[in-house]
N, CA, C and O atoms as a Tripos MOL2 file, in Angstrom:
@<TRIPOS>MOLECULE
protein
  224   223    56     0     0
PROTEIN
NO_CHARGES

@<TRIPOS>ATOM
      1 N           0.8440   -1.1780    0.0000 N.3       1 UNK1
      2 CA          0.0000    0.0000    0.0000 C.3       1 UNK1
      3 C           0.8900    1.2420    0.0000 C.2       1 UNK1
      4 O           1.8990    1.4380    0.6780 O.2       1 UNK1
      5 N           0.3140    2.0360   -0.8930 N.am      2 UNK2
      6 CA          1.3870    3.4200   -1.1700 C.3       2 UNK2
      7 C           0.8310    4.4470   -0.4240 C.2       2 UNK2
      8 O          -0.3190    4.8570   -0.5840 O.2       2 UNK2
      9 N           1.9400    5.0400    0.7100 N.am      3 UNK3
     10 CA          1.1970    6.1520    1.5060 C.3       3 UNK3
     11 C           1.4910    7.1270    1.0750 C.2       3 UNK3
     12 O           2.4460    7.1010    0.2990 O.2       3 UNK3
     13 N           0.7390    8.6310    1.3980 N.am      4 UNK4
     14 CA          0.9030    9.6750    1.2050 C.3       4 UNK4
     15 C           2.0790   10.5570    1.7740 C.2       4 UNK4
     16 O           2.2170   10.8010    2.9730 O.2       4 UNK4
     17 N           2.8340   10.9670    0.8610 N.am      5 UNK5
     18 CA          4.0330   11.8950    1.7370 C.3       5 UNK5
     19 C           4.0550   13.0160    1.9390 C.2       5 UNK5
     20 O           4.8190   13.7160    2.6050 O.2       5 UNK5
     21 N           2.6810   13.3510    1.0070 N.am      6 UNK6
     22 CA          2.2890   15.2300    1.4370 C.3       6 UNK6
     23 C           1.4440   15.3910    2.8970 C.2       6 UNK6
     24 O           1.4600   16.4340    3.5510 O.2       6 UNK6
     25 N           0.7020   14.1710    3.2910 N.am      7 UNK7
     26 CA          0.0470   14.0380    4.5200 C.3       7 UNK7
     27 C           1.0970   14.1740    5.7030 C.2       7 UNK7
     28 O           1.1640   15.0740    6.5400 O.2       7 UNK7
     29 N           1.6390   13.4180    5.6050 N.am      8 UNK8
     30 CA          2.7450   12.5460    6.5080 C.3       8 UNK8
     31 C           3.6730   13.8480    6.9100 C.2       8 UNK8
     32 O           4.0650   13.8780    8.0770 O.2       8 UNK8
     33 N           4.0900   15.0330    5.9490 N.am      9 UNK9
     34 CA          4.7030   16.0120    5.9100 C.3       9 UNK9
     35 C           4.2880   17.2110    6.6200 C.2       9 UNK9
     36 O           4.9030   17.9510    7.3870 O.2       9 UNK9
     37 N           2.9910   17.2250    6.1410 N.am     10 UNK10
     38 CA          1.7540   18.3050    7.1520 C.3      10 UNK10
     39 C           1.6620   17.9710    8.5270 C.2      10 UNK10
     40 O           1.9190   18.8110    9.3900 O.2      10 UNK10
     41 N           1.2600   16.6210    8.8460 N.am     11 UNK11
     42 CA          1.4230   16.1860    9.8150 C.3      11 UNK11
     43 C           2.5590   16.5630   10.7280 C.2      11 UNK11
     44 O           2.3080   16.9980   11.8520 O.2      11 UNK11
     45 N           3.8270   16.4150   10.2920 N.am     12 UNK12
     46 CA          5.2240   16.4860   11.2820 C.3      12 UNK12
     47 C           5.4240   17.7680   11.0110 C.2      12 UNK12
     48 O           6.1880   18.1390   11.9020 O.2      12 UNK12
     49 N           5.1690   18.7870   10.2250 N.am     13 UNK13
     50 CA          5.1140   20.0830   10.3520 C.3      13 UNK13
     51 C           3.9800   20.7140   11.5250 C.2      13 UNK13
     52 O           4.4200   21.4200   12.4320 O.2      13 UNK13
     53 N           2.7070   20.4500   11.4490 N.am     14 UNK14
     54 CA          1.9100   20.6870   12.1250 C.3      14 UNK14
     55 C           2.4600   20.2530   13.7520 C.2      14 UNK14
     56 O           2.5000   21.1370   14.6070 O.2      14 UNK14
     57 N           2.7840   19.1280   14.0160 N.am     15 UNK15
     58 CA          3.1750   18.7480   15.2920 C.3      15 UNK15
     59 C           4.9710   19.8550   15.4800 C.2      15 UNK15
     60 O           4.9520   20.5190   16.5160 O.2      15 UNK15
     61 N           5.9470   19.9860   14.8580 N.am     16 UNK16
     62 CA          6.7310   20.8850   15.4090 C.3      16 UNK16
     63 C           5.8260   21.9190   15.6040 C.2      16 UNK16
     64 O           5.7320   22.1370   16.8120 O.2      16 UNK16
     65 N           4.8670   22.9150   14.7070 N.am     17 UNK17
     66 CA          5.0850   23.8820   15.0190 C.3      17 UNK17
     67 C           3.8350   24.0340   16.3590 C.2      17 UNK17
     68 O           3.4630   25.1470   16.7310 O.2      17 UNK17
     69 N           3.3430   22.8610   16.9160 N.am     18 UNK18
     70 CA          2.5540   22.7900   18.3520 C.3      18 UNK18
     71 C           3.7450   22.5470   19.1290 C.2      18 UNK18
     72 O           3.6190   23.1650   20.1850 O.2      18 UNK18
     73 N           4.7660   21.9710   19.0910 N.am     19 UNK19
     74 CA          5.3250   22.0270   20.1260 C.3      19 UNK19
     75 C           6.1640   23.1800   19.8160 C.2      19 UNK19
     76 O           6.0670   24.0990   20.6290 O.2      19 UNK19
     77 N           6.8830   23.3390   18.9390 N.am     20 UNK20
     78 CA          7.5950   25.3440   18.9820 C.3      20 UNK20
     79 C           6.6490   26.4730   20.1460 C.2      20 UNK20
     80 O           6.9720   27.1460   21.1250 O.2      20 UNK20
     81 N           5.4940   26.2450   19.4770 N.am     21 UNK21
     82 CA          4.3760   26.9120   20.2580 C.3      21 UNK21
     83 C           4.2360   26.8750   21.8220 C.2      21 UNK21
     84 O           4.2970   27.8980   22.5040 O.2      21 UNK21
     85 N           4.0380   25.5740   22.3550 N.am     22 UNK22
     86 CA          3.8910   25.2040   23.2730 C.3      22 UNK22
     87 C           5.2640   25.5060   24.4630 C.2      22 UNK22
     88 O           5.0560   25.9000   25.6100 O.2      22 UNK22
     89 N           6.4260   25.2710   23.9830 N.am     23 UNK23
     90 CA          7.6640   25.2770   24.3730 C.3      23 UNK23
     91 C           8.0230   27.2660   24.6330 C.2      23 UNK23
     92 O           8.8120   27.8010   25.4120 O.2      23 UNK23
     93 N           7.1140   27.8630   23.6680 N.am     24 UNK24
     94 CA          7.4480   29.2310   23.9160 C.3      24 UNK24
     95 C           8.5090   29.7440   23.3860 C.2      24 UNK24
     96 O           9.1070   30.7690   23.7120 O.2      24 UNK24
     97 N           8.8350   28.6440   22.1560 N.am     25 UNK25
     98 CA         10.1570   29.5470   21.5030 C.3      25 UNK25
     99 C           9.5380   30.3620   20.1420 C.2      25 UNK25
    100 O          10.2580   31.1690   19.5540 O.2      25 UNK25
    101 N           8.2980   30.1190   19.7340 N.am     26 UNK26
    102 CA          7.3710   31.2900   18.7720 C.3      26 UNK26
    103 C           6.6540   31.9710   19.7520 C.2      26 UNK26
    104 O           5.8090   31.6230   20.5770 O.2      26 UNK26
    105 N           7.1450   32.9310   19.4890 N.am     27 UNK27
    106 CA          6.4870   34.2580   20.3110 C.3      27 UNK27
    107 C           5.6760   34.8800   18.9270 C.2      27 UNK27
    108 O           5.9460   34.7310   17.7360 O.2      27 UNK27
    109 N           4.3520   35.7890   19.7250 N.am     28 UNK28
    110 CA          3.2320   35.9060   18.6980 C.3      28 UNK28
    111 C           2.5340   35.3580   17.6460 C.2      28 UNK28
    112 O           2.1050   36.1040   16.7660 O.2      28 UNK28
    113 N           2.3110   33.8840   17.5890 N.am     29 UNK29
    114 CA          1.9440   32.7480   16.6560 C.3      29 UNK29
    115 C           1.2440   31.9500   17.5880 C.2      29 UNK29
    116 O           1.6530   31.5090   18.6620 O.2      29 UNK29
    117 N          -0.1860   31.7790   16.8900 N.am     30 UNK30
    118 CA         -0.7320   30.6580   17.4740 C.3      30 UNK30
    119 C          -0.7620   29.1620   16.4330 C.2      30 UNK30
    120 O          -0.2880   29.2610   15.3010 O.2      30 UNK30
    121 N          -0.9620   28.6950   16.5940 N.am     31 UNK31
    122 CA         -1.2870   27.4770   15.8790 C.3      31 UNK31
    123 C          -2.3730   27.3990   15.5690 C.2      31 UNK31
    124 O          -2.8150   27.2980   14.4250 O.2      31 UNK31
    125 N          -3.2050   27.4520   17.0200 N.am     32 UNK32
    126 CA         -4.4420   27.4560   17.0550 C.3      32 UNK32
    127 C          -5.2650   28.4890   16.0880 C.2      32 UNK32
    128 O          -6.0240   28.0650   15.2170 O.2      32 UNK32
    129 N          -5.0990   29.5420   16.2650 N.am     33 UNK33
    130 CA         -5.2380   30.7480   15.4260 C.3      33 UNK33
    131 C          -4.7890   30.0030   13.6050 C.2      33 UNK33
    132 O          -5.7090   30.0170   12.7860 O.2      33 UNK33
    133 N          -4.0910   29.7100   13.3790 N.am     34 UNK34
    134 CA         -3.4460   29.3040   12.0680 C.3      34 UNK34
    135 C          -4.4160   28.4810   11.0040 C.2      34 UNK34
    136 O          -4.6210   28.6580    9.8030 O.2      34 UNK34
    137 N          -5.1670   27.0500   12.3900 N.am     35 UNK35
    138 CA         -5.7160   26.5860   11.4970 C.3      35 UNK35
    139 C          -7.0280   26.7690   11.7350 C.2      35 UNK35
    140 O          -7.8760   26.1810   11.0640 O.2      35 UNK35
    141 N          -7.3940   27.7620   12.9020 N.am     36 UNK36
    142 CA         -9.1310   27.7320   12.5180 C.3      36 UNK36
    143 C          -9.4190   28.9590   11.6790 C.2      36 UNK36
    144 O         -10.5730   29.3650   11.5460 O.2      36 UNK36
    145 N          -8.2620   29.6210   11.0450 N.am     37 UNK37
    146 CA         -8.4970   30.6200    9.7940 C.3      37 UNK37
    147 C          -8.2370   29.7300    9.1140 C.2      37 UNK37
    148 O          -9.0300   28.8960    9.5520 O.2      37 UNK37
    149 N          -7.4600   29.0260    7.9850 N.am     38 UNK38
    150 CA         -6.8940   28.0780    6.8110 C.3      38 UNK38
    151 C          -7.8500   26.9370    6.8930 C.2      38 UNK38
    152 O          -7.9840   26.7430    5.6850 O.2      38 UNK38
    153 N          -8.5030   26.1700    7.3850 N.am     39 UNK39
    154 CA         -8.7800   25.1000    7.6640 C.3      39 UNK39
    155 C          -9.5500   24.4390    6.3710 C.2      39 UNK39
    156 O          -9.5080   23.2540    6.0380 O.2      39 UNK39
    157 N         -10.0470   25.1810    5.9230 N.am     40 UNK40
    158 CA        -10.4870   24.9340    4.6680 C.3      40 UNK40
    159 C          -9.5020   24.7440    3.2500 C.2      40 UNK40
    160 O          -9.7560   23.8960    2.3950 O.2      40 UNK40
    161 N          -8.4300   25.6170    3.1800 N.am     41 UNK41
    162 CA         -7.3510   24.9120    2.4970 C.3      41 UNK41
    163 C          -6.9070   23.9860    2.9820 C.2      41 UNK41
    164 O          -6.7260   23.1530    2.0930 O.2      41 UNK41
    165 N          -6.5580   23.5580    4.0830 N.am     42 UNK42
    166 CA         -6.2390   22.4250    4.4300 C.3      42 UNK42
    167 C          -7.3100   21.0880    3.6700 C.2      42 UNK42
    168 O          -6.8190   20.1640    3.0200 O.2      42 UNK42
    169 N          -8.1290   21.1720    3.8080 N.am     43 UNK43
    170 CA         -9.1050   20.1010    3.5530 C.3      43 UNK43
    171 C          -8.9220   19.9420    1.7870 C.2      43 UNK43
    172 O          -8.6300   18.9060    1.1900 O.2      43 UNK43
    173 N          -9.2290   21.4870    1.1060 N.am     44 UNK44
    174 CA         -8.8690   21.4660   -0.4600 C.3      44 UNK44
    175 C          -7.5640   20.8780   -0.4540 C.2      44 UNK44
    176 O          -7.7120   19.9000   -1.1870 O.2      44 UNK44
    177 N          -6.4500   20.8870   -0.0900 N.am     45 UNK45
    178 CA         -5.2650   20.6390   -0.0520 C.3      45 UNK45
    179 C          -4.9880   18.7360   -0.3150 C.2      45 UNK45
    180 O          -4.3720   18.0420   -1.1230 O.2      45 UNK45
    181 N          -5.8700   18.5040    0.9210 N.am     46 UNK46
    182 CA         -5.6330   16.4570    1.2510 C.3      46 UNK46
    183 C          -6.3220   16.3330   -0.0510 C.2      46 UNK46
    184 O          -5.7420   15.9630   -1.0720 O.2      46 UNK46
    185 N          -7.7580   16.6980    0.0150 N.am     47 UNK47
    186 CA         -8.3820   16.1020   -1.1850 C.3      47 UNK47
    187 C          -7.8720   16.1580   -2.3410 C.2      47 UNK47
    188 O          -7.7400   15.1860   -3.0840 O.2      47 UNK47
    189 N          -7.4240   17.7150   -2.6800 N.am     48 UNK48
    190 CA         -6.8420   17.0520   -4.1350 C.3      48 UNK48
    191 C          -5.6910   16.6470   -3.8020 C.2      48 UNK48
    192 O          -5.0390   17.1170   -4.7350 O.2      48 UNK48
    193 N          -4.8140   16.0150   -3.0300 N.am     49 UNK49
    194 CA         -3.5520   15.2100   -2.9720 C.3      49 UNK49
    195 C          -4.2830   13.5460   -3.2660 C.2      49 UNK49
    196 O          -3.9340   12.7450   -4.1330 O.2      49 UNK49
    197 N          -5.0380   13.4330   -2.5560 N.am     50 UNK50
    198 CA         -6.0060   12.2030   -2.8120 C.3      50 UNK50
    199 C          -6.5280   12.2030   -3.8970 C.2      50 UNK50
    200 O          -5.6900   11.4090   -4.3250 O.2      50 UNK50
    201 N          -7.1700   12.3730   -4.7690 N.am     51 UNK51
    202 CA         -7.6060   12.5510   -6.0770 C.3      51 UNK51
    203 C          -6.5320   12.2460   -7.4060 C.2      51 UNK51
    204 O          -6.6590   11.5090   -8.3840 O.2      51 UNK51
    205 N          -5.2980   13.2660   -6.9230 N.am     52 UNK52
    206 CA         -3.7830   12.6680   -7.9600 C.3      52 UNK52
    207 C          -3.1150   11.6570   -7.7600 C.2      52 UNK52
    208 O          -2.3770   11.0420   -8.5300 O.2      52 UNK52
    209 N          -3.5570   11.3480   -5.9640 N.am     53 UNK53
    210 CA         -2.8300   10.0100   -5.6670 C.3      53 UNK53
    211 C          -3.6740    8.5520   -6.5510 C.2      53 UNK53
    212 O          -3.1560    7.5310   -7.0020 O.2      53 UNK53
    213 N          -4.9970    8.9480   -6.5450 N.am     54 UNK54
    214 CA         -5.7720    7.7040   -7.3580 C.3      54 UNK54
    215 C          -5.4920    7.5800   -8.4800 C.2      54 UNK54
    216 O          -5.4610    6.4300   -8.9200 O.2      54 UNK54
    217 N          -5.1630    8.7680   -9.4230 N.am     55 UNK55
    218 CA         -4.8420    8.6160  -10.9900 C.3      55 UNK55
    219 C          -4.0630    8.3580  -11.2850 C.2      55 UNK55
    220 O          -3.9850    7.9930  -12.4590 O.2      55 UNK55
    221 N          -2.7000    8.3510  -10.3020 N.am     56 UNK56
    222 CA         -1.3650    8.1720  -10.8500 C.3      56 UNK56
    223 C          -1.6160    6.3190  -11.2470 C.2      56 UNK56
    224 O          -0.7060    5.6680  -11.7600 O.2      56 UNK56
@<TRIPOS>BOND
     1     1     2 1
     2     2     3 1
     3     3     4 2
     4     3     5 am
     5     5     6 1
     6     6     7 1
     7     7     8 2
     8     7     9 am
     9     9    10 1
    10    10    11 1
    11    11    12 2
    12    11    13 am
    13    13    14 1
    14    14    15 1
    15    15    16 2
    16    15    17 am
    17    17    18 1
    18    18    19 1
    19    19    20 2
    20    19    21 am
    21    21    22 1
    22    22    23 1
    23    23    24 2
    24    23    25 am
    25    25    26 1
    26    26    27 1
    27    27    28 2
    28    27    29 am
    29    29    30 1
    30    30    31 1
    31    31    32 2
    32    31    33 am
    33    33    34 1
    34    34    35 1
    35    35    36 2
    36    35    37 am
    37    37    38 1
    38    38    39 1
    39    39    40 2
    40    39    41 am
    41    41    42 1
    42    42    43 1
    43    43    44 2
    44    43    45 am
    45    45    46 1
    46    46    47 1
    47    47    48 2
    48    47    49 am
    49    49    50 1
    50    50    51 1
    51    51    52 2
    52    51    53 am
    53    53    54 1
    54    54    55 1
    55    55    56 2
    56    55    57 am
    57    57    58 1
    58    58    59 1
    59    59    60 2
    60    59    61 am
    61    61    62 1
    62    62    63 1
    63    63    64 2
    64    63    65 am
    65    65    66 1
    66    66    67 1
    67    67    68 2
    68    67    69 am
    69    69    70 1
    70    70    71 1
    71    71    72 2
    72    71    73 am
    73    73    74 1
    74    74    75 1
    75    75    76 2
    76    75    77 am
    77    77    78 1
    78    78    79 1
    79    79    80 2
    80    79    81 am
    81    81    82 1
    82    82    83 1
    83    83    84 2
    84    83    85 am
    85    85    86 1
    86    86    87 1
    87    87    88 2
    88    87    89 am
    89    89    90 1
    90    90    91 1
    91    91    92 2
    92    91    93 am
    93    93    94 1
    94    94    95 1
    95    95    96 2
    96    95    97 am
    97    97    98 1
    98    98    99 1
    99    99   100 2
   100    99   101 am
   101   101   102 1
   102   102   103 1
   103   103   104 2
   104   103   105 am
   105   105   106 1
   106   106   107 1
   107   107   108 2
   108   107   109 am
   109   109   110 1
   110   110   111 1
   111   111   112 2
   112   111   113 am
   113   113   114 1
   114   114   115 1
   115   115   116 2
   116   115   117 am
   117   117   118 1
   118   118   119 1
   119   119   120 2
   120   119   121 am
   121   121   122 1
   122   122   123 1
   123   123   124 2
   124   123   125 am
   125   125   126 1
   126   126   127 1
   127   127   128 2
   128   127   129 am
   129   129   130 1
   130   130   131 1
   131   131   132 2
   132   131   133 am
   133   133   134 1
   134   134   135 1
   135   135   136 2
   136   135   137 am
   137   137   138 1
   138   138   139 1
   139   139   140 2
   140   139   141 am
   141   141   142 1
   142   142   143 1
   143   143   144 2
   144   143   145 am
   145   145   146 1
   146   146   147 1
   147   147   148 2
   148   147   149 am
   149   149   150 1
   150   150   151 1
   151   151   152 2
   152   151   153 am
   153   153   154 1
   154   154   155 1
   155   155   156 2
   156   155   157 am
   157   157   158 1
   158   158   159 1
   159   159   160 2
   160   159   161 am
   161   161   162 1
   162   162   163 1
   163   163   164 2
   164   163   165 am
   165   165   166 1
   166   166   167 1
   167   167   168 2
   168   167   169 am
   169   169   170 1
   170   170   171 1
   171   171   172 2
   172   171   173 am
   173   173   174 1
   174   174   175 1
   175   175   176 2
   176   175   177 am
   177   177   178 1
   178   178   179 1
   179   179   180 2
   180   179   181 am
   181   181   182 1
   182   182   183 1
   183   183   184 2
   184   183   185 am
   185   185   186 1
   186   186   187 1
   187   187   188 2
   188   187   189 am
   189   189   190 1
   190   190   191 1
   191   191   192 2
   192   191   193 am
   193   193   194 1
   194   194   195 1
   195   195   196 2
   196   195   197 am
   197   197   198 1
   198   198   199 1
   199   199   200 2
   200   199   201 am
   201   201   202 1
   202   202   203 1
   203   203   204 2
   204   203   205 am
   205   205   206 1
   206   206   207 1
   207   207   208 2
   208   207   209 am
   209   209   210 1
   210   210   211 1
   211   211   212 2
   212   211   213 am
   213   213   214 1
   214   214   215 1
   215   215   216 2
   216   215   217 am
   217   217   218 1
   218   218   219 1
   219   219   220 2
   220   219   221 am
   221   221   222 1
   222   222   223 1
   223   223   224 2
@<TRIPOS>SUBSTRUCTURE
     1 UNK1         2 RESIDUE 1 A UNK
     2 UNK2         6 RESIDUE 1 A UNK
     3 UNK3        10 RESIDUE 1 A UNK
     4 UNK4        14 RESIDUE 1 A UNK
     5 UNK5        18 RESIDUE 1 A UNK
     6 UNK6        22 RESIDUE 1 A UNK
     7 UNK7        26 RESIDUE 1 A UNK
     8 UNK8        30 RESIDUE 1 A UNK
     9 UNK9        34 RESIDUE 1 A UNK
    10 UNK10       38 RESIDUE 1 A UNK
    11 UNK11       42 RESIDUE 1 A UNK
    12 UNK12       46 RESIDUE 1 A UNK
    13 UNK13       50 RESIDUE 1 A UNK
    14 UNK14       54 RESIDUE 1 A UNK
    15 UNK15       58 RESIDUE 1 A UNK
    16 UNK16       62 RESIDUE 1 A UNK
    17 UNK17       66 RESIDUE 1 A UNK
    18 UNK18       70 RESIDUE 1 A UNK
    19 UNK19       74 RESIDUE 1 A UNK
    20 UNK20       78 RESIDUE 1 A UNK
    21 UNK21       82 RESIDUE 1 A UNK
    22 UNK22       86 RESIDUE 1 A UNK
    23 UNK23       90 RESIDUE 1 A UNK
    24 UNK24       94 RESIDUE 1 A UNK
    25 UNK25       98 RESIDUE 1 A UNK
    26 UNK26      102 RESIDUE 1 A UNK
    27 UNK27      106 RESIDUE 1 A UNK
    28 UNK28      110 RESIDUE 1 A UNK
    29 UNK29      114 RESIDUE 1 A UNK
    30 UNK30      118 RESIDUE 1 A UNK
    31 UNK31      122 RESIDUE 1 A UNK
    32 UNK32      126 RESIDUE 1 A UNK
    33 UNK33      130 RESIDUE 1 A UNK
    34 UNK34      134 RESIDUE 1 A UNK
    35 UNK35      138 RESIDUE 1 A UNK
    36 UNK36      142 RESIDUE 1 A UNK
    37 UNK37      146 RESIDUE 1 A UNK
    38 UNK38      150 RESIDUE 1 A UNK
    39 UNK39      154 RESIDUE 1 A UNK
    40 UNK40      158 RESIDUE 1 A UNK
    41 UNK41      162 RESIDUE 1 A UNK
    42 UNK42      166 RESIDUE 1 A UNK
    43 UNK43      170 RESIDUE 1 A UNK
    44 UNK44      174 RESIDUE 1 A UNK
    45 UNK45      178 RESIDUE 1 A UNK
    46 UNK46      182 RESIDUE 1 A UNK
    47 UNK47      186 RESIDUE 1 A UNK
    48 UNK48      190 RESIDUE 1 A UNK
    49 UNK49      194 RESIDUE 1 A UNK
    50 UNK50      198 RESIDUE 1 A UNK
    51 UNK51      202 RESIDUE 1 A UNK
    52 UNK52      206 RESIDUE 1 A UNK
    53 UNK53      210 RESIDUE 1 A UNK
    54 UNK54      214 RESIDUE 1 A UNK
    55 UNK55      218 RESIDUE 1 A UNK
    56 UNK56      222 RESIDUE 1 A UNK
């Protein structure tokens, strides 16, 4: 089974930049803030990664 490496990438990006956050070494950045504005590209984003992943 062939996994996704644009997921997998978001993912370990998303988790540093909660713990950057959390740890207090980004000053003025939320995360939180980040993705309940974007959240919707996010979603356009997987899907069409999923969609090119089926055609290939």
């Amino acid at each position: 089974m062939k996994k996704s490496i644009g997921i997998s990438l978001f993912l370990i990006v998303l988790g540093v930049l909660f713990l950057l956050d959390n740890l207090g070494i980004i000053k003025d950045f939320s995360v939180g803030h980040l993705i309940k504005t974007y959240w919707p590209i996010i979603l356009i984003w997987m899907g069409a990664e999923k969609l090119f992943r089926d055609f290939k």
